[in-house]
One Martini backbone bead per residue (centre of mass of N, CA, C, O) as a GRO file, in nm:
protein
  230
    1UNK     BB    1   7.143  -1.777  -3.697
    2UNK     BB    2   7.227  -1.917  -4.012
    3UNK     BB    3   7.388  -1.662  -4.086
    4UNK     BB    4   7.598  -1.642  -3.889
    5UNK     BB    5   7.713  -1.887  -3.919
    6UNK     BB    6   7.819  -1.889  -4.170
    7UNK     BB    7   8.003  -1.625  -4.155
    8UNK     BB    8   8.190  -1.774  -3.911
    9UNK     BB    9   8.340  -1.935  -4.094
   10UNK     BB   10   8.431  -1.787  -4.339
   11UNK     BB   11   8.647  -1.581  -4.624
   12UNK     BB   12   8.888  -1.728  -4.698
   13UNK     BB   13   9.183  -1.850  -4.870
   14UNK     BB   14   9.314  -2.153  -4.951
   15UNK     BB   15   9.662  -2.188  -5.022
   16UNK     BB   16   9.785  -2.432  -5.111
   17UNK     BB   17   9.868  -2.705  -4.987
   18UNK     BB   18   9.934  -2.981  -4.755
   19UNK     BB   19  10.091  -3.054  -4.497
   20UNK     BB   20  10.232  -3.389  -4.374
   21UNK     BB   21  10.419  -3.439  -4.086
   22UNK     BB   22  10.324  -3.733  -3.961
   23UNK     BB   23  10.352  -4.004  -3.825
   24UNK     BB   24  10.218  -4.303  -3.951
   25UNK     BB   25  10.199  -4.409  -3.736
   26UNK     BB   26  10.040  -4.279  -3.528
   27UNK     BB   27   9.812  -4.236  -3.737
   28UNK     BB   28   9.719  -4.567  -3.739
   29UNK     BB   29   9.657  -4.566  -3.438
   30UNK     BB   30   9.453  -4.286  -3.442
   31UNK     BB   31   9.229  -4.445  -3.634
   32UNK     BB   32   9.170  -4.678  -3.432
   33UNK     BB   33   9.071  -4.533  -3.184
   34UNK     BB   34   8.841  -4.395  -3.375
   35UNK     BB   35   8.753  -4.671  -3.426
   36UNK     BB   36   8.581  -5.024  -3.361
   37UNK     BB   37   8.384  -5.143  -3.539
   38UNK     BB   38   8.097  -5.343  -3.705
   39UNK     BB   39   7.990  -5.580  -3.941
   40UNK     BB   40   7.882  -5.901  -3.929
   41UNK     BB   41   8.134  -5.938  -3.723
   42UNK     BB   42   8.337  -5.774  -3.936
   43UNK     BB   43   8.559  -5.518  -3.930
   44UNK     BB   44   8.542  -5.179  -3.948
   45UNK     BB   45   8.711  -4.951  -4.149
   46UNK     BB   46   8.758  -4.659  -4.054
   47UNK     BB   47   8.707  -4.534  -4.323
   48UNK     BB   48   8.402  -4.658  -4.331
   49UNK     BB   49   8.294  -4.459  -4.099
   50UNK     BB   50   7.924  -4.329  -4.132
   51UNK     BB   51   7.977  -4.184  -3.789
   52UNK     BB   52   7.823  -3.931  -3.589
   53UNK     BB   53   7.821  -3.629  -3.350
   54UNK     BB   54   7.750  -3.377  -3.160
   55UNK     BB   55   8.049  -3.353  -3.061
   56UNK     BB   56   8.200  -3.376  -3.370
   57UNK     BB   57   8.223  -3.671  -3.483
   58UNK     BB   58   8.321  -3.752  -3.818
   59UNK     BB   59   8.450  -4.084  -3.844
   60UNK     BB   60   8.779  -3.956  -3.828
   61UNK     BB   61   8.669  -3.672  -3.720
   62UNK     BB   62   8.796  -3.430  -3.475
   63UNK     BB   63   8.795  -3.185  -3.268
   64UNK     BB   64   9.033  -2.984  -3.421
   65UNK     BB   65   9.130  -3.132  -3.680
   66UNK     BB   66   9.379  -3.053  -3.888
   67UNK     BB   67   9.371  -3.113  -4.264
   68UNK     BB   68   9.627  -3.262  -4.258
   69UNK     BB   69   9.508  -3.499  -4.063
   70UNK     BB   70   9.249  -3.560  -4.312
   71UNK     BB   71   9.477  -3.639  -4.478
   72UNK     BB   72   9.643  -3.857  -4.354
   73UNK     BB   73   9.368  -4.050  -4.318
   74UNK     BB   74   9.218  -4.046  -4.634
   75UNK     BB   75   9.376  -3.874  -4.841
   76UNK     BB   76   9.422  -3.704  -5.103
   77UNK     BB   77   9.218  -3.876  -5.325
   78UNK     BB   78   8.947  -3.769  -5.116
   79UNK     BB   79   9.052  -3.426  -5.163
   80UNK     BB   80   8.878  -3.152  -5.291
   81UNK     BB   81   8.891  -2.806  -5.362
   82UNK     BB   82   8.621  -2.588  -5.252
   83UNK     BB   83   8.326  -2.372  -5.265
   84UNK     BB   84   8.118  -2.335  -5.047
   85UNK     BB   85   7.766  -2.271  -5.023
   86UNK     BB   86   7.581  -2.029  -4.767
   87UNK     BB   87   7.423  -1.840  -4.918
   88UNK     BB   88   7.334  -1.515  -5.059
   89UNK     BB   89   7.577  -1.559  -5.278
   90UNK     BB   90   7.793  -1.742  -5.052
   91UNK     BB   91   8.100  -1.823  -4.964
   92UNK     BB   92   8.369  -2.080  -4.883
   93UNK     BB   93   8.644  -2.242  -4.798
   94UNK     BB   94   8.736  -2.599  -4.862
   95UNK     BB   95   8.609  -2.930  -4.879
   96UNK     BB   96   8.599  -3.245  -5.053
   97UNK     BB   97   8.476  -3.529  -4.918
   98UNK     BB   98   8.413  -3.758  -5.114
   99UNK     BB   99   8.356  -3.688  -5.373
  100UNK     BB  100   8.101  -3.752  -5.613
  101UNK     BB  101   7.952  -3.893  -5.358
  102UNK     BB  102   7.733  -3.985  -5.183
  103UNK     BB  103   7.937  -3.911  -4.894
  104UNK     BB  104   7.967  -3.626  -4.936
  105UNK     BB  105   8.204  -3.418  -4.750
  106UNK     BB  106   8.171  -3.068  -4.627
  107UNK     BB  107   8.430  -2.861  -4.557
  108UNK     BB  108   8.465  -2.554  -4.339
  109UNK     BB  109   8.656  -2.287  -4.339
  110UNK     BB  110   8.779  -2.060  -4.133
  111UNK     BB  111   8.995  -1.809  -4.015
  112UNK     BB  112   9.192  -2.051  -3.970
  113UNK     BB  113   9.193  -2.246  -4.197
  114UNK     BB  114   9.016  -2.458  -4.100
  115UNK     BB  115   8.809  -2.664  -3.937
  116UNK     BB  116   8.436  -2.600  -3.873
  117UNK     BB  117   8.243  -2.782  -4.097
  118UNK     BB  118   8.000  -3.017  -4.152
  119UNK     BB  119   7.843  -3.126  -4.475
  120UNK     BB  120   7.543  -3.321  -4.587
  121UNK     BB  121   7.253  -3.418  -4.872
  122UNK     BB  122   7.233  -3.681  -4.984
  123UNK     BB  123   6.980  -3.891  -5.020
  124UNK     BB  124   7.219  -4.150  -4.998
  125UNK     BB  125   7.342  -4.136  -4.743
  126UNK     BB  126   7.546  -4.312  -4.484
  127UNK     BB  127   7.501  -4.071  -4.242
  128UNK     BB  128   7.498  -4.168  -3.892
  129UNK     BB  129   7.375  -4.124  -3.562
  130UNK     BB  130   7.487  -4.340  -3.339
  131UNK     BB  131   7.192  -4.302  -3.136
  132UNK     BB  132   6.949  -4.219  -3.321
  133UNK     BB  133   6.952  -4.215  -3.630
  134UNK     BB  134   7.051  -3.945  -3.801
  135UNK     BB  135   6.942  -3.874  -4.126
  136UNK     BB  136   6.879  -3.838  -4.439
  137UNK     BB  137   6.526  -3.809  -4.460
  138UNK     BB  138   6.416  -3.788  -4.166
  139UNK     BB  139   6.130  -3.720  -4.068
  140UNK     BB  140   5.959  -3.532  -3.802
  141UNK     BB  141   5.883  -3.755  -3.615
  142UNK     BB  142   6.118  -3.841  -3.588
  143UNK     BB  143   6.267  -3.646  -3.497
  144UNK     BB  144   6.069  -3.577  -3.219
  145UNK     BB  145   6.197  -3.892  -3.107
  146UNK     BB  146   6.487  -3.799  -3.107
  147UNK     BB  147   6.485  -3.577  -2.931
  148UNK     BB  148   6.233  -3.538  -2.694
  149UNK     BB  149   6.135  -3.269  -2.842
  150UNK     BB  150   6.052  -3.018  -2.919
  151UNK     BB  151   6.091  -2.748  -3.202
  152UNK     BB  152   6.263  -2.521  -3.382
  153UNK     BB  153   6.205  -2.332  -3.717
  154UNK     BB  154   6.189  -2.183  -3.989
  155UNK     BB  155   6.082  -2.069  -4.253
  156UNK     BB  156   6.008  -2.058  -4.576
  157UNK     BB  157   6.126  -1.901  -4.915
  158UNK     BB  158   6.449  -1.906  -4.835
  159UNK     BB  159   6.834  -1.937  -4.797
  160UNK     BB  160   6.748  -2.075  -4.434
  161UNK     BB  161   6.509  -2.263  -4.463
  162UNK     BB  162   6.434  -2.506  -4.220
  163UNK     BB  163   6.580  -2.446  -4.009
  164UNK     BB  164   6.697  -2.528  -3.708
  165UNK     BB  165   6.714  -2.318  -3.366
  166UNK     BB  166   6.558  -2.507  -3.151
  167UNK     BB  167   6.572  -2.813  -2.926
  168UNK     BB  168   6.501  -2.787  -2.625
  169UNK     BB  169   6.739  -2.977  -2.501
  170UNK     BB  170   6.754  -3.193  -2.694
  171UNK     BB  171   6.940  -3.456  -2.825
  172UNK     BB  172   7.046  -3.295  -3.083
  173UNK     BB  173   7.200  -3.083  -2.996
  174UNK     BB  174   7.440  -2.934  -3.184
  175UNK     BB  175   7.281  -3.005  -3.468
  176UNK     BB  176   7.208  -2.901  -3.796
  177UNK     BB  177   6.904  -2.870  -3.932
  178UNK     BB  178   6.717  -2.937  -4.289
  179UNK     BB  179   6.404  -2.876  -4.392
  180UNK     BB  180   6.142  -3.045  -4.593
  181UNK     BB  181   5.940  -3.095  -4.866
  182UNK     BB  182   5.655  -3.235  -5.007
  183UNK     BB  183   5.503  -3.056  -5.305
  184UNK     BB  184   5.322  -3.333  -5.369
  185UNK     BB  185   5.138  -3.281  -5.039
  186UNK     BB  186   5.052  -2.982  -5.089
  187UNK     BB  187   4.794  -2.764  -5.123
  188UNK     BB  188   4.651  -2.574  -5.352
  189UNK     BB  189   4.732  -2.308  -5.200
  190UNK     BB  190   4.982  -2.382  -5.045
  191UNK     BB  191   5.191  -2.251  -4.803
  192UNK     BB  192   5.145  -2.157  -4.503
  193UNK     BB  193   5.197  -1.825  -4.429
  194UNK     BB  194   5.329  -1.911  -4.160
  195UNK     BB  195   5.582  -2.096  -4.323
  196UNK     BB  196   5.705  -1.784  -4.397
  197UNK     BB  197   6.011  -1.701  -4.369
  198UNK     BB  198   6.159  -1.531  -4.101
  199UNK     BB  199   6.043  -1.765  -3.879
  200UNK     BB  200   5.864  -1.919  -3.628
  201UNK     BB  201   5.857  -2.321  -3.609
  202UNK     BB  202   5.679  -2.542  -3.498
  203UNK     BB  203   5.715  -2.892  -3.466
  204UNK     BB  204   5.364  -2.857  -3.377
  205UNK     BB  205   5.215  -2.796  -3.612
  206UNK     BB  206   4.952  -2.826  -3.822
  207UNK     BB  207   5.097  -2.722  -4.107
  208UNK     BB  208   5.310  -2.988  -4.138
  209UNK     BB  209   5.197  -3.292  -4.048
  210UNK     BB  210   5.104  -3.326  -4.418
  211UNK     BB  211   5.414  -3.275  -4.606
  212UNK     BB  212   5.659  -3.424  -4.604
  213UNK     BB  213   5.886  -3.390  -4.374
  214UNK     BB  214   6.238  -3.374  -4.353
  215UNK     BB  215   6.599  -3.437  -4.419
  216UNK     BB  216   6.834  -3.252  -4.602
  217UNK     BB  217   7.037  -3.184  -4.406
  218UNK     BB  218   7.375  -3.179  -4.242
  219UNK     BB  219   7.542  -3.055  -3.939
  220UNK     BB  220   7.864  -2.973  -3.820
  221UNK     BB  221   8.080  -2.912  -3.520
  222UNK     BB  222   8.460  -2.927  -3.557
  223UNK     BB  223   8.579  -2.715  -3.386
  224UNK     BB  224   8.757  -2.598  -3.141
  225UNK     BB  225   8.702  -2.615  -2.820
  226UNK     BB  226   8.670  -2.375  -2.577
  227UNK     BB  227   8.828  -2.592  -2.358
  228UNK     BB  228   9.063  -2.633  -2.574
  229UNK     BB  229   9.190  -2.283  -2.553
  230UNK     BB  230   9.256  -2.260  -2.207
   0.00000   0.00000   0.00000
């Protein structure tokens, strides 16, 4: 449950600067092989890639990379530490790249004071999944032919309310979904009690179907994955 995820993120606070050993060239050797993309024939900056993965990959940071080199690829004036809001009144110390623009991600740390997830919410964001073109805004409809499968998510009502809670196996797996409705869409008696409370809602309910349904929210896992610790 999302309530675990959170928790699981870490509740240390990270104190003074963050340290950057590396050498500049190999840093940016390490930025160009990690984006090649182009637009409209192009070629754009790696620090402008605002696409990410179910793997973990988000922009020109992958898993298990740590906040050194976070600051290394895209700059300090880039990023100001921020004690990042996780539900009920709890918080976890973390960063905030690109502050206070559409684009901004919150990088939430461990208890290994590392980057564990990065999370994103502005309804104006260009941050878009790579191959499905998931992204803030994108409706239940889309949402169920980019998964490939139905899915389950939360009920409404809570501070957890919306989260997809299980992919059913499909295109998605691996990315933490948060969604919401739109209010002047609900029926005059509102939100049908099926969809309220800590309870699952298939994603193929009826009482769905026409409430303006979409992505508020978008998290990935980027800390250092189980195969690269053995």
């Amino acid at each position: 449950m999302y309530r675990c995820i959170a928790i699981a993120v870490g509740a240390l606070l990270l104190g003074g600067c963050m340290e950057s050993g590396d050498d500049p060239a190999g840093r940016e050797n390490d930025a160009a092989s990690l984006y090649t993309g182009t637009s409209d024939g192009v070629e754009v900056p790696p620090q402008s890639d605002r696409t990410f993965r179910a793997d973990g990959r988000v922009g020109m940071i992958t898993p298990g990379m740590p906040m050194a080199k976070i600051e290394n690829l895209y700059g300090t004036g880039e990023l100001v530490s921020r004690e990042i809001e996780v539900g009920e009144g709890q918080t976890v110390p973390g960063y905030a790249l690109f502050p206070n623009t559409h684009d901004e991600l919150l990088i939430e740390l461990g208890e290994d004071k590392q980057p564990a997830t990065v999370s994103f919410s502005n309804p104006r964001s260009k941050w878009v999944e790579e191959t499905t073109g998931l992204t803030i805004g994108t409706t239940l409809t889309e949402l169920r032919k980019m998964n490939g499968k139905p899915f389950e998510f939360t009920g409404f009502g809570w501070d957890y309310g919306g989260t997809v809670t299980d992919w059913k196996g499909g295109k998605l797996e691996g990315i933490l979904v948060r969604l919401t409705y739109a209010p002047e869409r609900l029926p005059a008696e509102g939100l049908d009690p099926q969809l309220l409370g800590d309870v699952p809602v298939a994603s193929n309910h009826p009482a769905i179907q026409s409430i303006g349904m979409n992505v508020r929210e978008i998290r990935i896992d980027i800390s250092k994955r189980e195969a690269e610790l053995r």
